[in-house]
C-alpha positions as CSV (number, residue, x, y, z in Angstrom):
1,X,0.0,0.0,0.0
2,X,1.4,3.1,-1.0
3,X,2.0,6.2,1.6
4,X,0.3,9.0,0.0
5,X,2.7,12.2,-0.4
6,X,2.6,15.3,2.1
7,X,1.0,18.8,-0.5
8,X,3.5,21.1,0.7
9,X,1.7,24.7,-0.1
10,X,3.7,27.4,-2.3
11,X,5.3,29.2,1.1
12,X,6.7,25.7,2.5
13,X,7.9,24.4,-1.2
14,X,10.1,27.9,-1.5
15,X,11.2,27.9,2.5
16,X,12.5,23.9,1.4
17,X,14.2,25.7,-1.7
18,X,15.7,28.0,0.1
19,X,16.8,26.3,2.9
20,X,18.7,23.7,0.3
21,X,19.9,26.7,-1.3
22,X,21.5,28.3,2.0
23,X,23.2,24.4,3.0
24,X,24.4,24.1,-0.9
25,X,25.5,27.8,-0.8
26,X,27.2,27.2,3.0
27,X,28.8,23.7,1.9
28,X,30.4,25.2,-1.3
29,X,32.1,28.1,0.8
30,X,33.2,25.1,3.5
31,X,34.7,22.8,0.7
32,X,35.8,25.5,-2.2
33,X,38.6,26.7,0.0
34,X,40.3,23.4,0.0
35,X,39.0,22.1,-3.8
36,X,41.2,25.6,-5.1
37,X,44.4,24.6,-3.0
38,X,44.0,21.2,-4.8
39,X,43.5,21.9,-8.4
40,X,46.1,25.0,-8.3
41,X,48.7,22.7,-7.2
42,X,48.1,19.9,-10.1
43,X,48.4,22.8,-12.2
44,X,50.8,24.2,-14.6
45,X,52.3,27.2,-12.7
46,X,52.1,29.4,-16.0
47,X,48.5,29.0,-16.9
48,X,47.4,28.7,-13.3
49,X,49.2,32.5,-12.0
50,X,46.2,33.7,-15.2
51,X,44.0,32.7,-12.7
52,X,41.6,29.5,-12.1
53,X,38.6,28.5,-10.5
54,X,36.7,25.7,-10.7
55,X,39.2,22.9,-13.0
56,X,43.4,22.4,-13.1
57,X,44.9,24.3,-16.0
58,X,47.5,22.3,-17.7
59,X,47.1,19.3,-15.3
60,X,50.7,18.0,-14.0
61,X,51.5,16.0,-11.2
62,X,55.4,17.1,-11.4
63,X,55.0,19.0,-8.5
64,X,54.0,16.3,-6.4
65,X,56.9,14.0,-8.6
66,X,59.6,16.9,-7.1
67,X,58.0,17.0,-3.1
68,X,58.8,13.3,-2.8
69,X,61.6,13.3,-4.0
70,X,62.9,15.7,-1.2
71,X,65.2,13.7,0.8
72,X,63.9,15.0,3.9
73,X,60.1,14.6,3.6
74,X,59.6,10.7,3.6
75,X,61.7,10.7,7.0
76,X,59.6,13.3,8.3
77,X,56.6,11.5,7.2
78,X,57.5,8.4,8.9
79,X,58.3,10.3,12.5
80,X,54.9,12.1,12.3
81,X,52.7,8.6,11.3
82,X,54.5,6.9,13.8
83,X,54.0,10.1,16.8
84,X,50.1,9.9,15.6
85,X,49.5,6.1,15.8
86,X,51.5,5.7,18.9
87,X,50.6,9.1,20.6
88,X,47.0,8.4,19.7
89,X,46.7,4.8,21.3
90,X,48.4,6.0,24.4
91,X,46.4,9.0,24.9
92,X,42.8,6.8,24.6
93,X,44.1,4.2,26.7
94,X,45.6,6.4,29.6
95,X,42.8,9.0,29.5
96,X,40.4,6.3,30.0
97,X,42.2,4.4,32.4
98,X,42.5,7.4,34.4
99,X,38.5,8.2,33.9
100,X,38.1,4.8,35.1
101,X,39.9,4.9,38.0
102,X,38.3,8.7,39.0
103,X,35.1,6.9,39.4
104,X,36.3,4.5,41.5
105,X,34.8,4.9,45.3
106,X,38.0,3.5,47.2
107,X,40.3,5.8,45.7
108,X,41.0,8.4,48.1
109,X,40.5,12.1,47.1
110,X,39.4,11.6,43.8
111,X,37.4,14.7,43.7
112,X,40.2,16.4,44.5
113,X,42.2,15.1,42.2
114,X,39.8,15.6,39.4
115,X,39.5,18.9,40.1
116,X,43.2,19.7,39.8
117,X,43.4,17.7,36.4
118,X,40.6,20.0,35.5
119,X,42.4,23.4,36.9
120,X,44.8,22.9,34.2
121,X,42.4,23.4,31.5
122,X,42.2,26.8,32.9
123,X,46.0,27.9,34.0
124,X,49.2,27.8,32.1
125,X,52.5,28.3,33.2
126,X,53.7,29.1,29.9
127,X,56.3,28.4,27.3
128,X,59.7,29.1,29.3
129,X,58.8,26.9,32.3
130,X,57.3,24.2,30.0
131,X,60.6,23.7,27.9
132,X,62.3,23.8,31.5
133,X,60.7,21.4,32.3
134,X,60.7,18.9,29.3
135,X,64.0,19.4,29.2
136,X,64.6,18.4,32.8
137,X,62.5,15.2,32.1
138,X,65.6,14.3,29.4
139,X,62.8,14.5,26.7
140,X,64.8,16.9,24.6
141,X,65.6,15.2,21.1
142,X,63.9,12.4,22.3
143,X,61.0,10.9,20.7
144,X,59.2,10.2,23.9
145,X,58.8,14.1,23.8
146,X,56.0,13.6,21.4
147,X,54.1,10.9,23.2
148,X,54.4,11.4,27.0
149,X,53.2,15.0,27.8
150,X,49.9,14.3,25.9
151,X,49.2,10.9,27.3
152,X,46.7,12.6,29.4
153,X,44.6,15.3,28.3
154,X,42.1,17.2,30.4
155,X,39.4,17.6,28.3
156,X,39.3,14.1,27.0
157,X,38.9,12.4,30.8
158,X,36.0,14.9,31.2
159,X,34.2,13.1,28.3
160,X,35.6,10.0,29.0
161,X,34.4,9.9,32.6
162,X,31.0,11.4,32.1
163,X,30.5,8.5,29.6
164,X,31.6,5.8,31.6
165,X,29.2,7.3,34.5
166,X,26.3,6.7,32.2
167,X,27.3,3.0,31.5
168,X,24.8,0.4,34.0
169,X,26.8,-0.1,37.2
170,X,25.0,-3.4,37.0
171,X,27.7,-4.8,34.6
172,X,30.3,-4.0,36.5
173,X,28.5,-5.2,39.6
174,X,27.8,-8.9,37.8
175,X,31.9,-8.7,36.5
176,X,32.6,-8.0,40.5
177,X,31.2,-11.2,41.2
178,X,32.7,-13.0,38.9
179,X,35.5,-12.2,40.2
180,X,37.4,-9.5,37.9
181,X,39.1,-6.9,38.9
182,X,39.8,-3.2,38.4
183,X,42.0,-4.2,34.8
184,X,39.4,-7.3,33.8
185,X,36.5,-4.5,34.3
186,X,37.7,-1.9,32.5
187,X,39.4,-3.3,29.3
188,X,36.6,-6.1,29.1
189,X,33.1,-4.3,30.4
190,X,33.8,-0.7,30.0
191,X,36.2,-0.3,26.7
192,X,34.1,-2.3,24.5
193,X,30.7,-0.3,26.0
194,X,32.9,3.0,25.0
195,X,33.5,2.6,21.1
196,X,31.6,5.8,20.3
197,X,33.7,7.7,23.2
198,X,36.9,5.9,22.1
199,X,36.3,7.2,18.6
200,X,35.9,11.1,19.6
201,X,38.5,10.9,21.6
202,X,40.5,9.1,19.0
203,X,40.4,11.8,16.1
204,X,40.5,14.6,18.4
205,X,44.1,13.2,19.5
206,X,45.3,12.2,16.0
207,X,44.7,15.4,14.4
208,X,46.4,17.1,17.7
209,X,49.1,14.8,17.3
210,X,49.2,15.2,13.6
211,X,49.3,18.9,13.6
212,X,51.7,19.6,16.2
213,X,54.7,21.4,15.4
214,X,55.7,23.3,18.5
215,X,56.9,20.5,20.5
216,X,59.7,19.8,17.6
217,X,60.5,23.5,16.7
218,X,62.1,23.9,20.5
219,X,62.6,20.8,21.5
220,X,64.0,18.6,18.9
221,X,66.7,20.0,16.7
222,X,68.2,16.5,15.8
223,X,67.1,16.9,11.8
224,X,66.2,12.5,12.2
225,X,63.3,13.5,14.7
226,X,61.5,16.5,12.4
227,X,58.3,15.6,11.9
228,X,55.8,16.5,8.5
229,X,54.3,20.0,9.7
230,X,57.7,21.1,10.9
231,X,59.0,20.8,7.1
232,X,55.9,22.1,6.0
233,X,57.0,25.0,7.9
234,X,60.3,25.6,6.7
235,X,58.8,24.8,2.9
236,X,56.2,27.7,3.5
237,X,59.0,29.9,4.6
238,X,61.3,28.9,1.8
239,X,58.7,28.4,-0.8
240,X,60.9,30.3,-3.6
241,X,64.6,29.1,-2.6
242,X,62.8,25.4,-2.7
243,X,61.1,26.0,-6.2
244,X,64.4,26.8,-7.5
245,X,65.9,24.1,-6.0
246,X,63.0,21.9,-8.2
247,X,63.7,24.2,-11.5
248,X,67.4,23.5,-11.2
249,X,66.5,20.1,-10.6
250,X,63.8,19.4,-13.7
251,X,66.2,21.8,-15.6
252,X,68.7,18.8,-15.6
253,X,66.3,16.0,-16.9
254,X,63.5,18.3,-19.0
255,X,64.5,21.8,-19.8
256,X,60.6,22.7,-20.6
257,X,59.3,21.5,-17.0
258,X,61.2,24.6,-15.5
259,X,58.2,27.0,-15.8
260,X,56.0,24.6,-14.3
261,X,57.2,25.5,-10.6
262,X,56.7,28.6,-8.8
263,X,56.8,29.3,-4.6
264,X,52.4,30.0,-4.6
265,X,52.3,26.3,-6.1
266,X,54.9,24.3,-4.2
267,X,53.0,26.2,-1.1
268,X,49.5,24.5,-2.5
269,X,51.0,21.1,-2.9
270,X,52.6,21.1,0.8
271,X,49.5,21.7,2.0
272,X,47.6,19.4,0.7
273,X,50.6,16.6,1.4
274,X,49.7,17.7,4.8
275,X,46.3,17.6,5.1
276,X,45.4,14.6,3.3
277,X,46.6,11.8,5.3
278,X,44.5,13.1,8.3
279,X,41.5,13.9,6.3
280,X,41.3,10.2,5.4
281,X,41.0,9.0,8.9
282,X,37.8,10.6,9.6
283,X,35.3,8.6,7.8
284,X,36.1,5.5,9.3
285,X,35.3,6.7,12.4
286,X,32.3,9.1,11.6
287,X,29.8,6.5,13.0
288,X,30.7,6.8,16.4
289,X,32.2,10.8,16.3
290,X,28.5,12.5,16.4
291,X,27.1,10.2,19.1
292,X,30.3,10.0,21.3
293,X,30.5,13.9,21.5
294,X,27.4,14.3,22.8
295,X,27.3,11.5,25.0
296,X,30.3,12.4,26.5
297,X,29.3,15.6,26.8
298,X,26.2,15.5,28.4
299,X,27.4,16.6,32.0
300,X,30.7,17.6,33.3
């Protein structure tokens, strides 16, 4: 049996219209941005400096050919993956583990405690004392320097423990009796109850992780521990001393590719090495983004 359709009356069918007109309208200035910083840099530098807008203009991917090639990028590539993957896992799994154990009615002072974790939210000591004190940790030109100080993050146990508060206490109860304990509960009741959580927290820390520079600009000068943005930096800085560097370069192998490289597009295409890889990580964990933010979120 078929539904029969909704009559929408003139004023509704032109407040729809407009209303997809405002989202299309919005979307467009949202996605154009990044679309442009795309097609400019897969285009010839000549044609492109004429101006484009919506397609590449004599469509190259020598640009891209030339970044790679770079002897310092893959390296730095490698130490920022690794800093995300292993800085990422650490941070969910301490954060938790540290919501879990605020919750916990036998540990003395927690609310104490958890009100200090959430003071520093609020103060900062700044940036002399905190390289003081990284460097006193021995975490200068280390690698640990990019995993330890984020392992635990104030703003992720907040959502973390106001989710885990929502979760039946009779599970844990049952588990209790079963005989598990405070490790069994948490990484086999209340980890696989927290996907959504797990996943909010999870992006939120791999695209901090991922876009962190600071940490490697003062603290690590050994050139074998620069990560990606730091060399995005310095390519953005030295946008025109590195597009010669790529003329001189193609000059030797294809004497009509040397106009095909100018500082605005090399600029374009280290972007967009940058931002990719992190854009790709969000929609496998989309699902459970929307749904963890808010239930984490619902009380502090």
């Amino acid at each position: 049996m078929q539904k029969a359709k909704l009559r929408l009356s003139a004023s509704e069918k032109l407040l729809n219209g407009l209303n997809y007109l405002l989202v299309g309208l919005f979307t467009f200035l949202c996605f154009y941005p990044f679309y442009y910083i795309i097609i400019y840099s897969v285009s010839n530098a000549t044609e492109a400096s004429q101006g484009i807008y919506l397609w590449p203009r004599g469509f190259t991917l020598e640009l891209y050919e030339n970044i790679f090639q770079q002897a310092d990028l893959i390296h730095a590539f490698t130490i920022s993956a690794l800093r995300t993957v292993l800085g990422t896992i650490l941070c969910v799994l301490a954060s938790s583990m540290f919501a879990y154990l605020l919750i916990q009615r036998e540990m003395l002072f927690r609310k104490v405690v958890y009100r200090l974790v959430i003071i520093t939210m609020y103060l900062n000591a700044g940036l002399i004392p905190w390289y003081i004190t990284m460097k006193m940790y021995g975490l200068k030109n280390n690698f640990l320097l990019y995993i330890l100080p984020g392992m635990i993050n104030a703003f992720y146990l907040i959502l973390m423990k106001t989710y885990i508060e929502q979760l039946p206490a009779s599970l844990e109860e049952s588990a209790a009796l079963d005989g598990a304990g405070f490790f069994t509960k948490f990484f086999k009741v209340v980890l696989p109850l927290s996907k959504p959580i797990l996943a909010t927290i999870a992006v939120y820390s791999a695209v901090g992780q991922w876009n962190s520079w600071l940490d490697n600009y003062f603290l690590a000068s050994d050139k074998k521990l620069q990560t990606l943005q730091l060399i995005l930096y310095k390519y953005l800085n030295q946008a025109e001393a590195l597009a010669n560097s790529m003329k001189n370069a193609s000059a030797v192998s294809n004497a009509t590719a040397v106009s095909n490289i100018n500082p605005t597009n090399v600029r374009m295409a280290t972007i967009v090495v940058t931002v990719v890889p992190i854009m790709l990580v969000y929609p496998f964990l989309q699902k459970y983004f929307a749904k963890g933010i808010l239930l984490g979120a619902v009380k502090g």
